[in-house]
N, CA, C and O of each residue as an XYZ file, in Angstrom:
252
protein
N       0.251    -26.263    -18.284
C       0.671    -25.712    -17.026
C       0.779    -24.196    -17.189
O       1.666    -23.623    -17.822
N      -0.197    -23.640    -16.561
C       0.226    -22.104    -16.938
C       1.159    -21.599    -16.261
O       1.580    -22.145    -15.242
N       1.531    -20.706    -16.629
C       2.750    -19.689    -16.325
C       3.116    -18.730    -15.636
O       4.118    -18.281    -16.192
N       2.782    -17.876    -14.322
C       2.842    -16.353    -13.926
C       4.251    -15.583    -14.009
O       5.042    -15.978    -13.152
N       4.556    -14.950    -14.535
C       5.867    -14.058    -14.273
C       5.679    -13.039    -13.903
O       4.760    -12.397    -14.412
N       6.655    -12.345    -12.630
C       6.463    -11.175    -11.870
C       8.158    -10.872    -11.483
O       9.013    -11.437    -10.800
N       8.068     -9.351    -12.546
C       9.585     -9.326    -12.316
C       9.381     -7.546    -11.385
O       8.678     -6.567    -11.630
N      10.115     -7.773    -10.595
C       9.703     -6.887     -9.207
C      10.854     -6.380     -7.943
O      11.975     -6.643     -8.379
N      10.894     -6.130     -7.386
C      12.121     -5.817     -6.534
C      12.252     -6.906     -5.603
O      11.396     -7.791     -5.600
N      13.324     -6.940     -4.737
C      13.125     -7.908     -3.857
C      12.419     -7.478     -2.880
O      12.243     -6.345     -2.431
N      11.820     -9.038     -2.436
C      10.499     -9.317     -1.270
C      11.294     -9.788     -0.288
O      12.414    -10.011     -0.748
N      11.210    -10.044      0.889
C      11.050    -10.959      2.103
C      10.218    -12.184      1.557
O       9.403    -12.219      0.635
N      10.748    -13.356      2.555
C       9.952    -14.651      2.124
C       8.650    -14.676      2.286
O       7.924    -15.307      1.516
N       8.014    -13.716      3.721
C       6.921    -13.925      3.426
C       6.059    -12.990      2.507
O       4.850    -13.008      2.742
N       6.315    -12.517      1.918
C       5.678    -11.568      1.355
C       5.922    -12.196     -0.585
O       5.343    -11.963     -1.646
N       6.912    -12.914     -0.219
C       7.241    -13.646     -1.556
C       5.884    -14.884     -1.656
O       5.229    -15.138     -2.667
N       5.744    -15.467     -0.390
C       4.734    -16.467     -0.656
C       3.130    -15.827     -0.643
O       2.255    -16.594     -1.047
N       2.723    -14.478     -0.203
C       2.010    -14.095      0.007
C       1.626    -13.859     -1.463
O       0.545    -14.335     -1.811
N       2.360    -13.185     -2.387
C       2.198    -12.961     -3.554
C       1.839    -14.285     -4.649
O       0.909    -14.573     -5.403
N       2.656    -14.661     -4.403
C       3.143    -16.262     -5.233
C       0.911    -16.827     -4.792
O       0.138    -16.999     -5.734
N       0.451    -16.972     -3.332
C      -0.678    -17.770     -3.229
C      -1.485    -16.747     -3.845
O      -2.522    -17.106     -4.403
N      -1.034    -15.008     -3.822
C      -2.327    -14.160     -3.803
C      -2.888    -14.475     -5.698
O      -4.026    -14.628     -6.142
N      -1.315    -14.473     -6.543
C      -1.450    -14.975     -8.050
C      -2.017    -15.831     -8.114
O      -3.083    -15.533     -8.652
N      -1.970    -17.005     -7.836
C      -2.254    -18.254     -7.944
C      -3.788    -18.614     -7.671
O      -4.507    -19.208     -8.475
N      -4.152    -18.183     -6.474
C      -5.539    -17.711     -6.380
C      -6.501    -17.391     -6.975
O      -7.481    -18.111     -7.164
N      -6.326    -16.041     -7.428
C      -7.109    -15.364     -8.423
C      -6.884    -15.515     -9.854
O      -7.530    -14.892    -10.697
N      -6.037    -16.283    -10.097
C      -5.480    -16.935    -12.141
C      -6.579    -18.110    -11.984
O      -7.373    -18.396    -12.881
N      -6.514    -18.849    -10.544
C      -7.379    -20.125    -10.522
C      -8.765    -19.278    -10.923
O      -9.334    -19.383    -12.010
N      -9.183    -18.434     -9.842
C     -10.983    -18.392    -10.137
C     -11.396    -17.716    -11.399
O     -12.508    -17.768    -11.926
N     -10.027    -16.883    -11.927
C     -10.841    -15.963    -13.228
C     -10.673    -16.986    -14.485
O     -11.410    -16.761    -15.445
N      -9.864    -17.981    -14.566
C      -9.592    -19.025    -15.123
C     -10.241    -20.237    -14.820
O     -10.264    -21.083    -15.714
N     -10.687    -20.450    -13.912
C     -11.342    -21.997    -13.444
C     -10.444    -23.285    -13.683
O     -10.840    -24.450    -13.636
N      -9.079    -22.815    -13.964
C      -7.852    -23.841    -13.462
C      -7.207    -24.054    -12.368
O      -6.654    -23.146    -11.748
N      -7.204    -25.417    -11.965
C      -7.101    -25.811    -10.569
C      -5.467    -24.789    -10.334
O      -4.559    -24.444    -11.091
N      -5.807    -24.580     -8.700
C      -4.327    -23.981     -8.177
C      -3.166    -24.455     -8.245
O      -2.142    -23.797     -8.064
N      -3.233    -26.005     -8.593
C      -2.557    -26.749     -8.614
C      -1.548    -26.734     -9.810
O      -0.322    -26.823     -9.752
N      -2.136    -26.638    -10.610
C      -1.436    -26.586    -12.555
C      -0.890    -24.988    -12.804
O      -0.572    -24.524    -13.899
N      -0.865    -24.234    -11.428
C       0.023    -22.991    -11.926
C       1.296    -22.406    -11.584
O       1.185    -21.405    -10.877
N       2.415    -22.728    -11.868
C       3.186    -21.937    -11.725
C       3.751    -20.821    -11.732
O       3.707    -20.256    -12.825
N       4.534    -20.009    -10.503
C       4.406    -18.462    -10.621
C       6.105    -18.351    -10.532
O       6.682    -19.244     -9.912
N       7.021    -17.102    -11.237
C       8.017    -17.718    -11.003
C       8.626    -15.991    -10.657
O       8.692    -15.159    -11.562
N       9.019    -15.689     -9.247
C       8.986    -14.095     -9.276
C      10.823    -13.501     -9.550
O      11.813    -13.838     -8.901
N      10.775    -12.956    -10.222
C      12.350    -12.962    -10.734
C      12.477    -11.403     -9.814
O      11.510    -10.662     -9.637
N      13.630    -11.175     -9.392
C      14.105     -9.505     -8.940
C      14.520     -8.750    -10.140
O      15.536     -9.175    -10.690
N      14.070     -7.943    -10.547
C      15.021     -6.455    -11.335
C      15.212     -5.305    -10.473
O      14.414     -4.669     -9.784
N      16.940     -5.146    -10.752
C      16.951     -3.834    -10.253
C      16.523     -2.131    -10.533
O      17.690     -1.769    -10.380
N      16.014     -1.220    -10.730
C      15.823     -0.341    -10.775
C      16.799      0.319    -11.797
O      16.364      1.167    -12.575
N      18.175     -0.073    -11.811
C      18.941      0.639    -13.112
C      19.065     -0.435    -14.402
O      19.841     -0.391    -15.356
N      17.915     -1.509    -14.050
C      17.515     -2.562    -15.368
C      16.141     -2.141    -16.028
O      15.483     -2.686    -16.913
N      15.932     -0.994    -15.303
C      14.046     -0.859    -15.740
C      13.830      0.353    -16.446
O      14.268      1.404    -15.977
N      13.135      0.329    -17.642
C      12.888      2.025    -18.117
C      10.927      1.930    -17.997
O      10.002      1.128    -18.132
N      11.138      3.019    -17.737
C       9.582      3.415    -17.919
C       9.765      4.609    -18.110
O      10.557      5.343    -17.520
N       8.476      5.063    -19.596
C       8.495      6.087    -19.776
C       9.594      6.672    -20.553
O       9.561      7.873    -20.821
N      10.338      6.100    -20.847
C      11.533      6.356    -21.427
C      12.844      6.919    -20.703
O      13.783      7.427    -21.316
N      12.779      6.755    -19.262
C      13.596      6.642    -18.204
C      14.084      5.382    -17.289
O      13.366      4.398    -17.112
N      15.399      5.529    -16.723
C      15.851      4.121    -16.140
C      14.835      4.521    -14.788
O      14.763      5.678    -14.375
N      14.203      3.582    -14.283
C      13.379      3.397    -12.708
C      14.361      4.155    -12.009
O      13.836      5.175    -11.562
N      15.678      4.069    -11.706
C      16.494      4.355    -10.607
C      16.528      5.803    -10.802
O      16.204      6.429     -9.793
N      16.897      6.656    -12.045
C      16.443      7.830    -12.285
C      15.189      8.519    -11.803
O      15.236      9.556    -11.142
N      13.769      7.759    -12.242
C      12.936      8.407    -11.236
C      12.304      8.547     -9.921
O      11.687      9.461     -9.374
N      12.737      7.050     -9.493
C      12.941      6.973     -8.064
C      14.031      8.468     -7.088
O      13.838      8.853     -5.935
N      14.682      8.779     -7.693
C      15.790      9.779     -7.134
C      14.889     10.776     -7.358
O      15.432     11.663     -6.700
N      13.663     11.398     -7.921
C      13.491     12.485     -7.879
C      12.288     12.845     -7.067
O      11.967     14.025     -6.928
């Protein structure tokens, strides 16, 4: 059963399922595993949980 993880800000529902079919979709055709056998599982992080670059997200978002 494969796996997708997408850790991301929060969505609206539809935009949560939009994502969730748009993954699922394209893992199926570049993979040739049915849509069926994939699970996608989209978790929220906040912005003062994230570094990039060697900065917290919420830091460079403010600038």
């Amino acid at each position: 059963m494969p796996t997708i993880f997408f850790y991301g800000p929060e969505l609206n529902i539809e935009k949560r399922k939009e994502l969730i079919s748009s993954f699922t979709k394209k893992a199926s055709e570049l993979t040739g595993i049915d849509e069926e056998a994939f699970v996608v599982y989209l978790r929220r992080t906040e912005p003062e949980q994230v570094g990039v670059g060697g900065k917290l997200l919420a830091d460079i978002k403010k600038d």
